[in-house]
C-alpha positions as CSV (number, residue, x, y, z in Angstrom):
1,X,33.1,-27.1,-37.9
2,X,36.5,-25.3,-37.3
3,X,37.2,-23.3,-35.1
4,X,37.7,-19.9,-37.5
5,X,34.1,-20.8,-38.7
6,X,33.1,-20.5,-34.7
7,X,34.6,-17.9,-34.5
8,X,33.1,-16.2,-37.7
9,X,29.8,-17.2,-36.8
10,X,29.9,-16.0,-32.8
11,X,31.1,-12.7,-34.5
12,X,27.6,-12.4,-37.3
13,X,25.8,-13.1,-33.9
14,X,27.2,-10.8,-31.6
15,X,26.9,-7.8,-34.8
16,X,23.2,-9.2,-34.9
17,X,22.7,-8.9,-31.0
18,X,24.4,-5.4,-31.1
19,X,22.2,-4.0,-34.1
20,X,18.9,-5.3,-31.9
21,X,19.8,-4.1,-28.7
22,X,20.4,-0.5,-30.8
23,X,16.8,-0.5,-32.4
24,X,15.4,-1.7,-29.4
25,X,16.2,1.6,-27.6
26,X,14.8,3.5,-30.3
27,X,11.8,2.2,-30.1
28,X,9.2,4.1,-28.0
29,X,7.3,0.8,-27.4
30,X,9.7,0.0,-24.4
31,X,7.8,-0.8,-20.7
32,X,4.2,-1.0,-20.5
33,X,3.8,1.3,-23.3
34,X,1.9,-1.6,-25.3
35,X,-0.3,-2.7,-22.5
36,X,-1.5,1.3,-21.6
37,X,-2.1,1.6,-25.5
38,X,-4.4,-1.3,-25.6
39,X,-6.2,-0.1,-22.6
40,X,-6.4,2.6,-23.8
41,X,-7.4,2.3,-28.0
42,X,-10.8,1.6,-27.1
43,X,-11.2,5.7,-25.3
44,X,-9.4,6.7,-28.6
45,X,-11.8,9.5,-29.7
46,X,-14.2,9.7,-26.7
47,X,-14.8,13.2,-25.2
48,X,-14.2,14.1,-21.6
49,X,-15.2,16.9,-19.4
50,X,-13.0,18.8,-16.8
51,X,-14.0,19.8,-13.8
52,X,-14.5,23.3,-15.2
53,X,-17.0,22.3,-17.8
54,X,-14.7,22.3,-21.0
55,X,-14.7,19.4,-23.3
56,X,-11.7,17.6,-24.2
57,X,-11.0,14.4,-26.9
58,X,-8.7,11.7,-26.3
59,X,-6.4,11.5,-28.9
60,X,-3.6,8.7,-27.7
61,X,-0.9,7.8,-25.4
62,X,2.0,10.7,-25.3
63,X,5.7,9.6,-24.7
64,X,6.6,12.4,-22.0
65,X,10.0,11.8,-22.1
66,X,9.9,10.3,-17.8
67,X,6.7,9.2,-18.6
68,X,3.7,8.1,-20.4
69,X,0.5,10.9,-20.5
70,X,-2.7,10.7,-21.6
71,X,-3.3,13.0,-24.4
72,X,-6.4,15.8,-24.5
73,X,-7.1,18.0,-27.4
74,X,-9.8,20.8,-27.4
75,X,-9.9,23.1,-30.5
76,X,-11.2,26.1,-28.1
77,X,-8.6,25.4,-25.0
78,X,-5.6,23.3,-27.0
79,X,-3.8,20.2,-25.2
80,X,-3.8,18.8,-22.2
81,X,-1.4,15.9,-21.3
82,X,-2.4,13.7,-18.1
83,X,-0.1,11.2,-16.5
84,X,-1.3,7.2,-17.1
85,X,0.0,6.9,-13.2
86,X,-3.9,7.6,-12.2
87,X,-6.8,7.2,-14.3
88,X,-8.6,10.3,-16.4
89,X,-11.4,10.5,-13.9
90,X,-9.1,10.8,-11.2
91,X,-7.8,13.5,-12.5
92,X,-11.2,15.8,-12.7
93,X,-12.0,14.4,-16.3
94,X,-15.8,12.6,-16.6
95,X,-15.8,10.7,-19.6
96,X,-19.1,12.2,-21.5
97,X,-21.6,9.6,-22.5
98,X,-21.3,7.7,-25.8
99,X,-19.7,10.7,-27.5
100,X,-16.8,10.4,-30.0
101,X,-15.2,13.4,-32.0
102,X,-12.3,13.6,-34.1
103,X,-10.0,15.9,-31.4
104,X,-9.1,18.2,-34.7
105,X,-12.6,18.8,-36.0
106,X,-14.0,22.0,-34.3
107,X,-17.1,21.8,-36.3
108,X,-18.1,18.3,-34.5
């Protein structure tokens, strides 16, 4: 190999490198964002009850801009967003037994 093809080729990688490193912050799959979704995917459409008796739904991992949230939906009280630092119960939600509901059904 010469050296202009070394050079050439060092160039293709470091365009490669730069065009990665620029998708890779757009991507909203960045920290532990994975692992929380997989810990989460199975409580995907369980109901949860606040502390004040209203039912929520589970509907998926939010990205909260500083952090990642836990999202709630009820069609009578709207969204709640809780903070993956603690767990839903810690946070006054009881996860209600063996239920699912699609959080956008109001009829379910």
């Amino acid at each position: 190999m010469n050296r202009t093809h070394l050079m050439e080729e060092n160039a293709a990688l470091r365009a490669r490198l730069a065009v990665a490193e620029g998708e890779a912050r757009d991507c909203v799959c960045k920290g532990n964002w994975r692992i929380l979704l997989k810990e989460i995917e199975p409580l995907i459409g369980r109901r949860f009850r606040d502390r004040h008796g209203r039912e929520y739904t589970l509907f998926g991992l939010v990205d909260c801009l500083d952090d990642y949230c836990y999202g709630m939906f009820s069609p009578q009280h709207g969204m709640v967003l809780l903070t993956c630092v603690g767990s839903i119960e810690n946070q006054g939600f009881e996860p209600i037994a063996d239920t699912t509901r699609n959080p956008l059904d109001a009829a379910s």
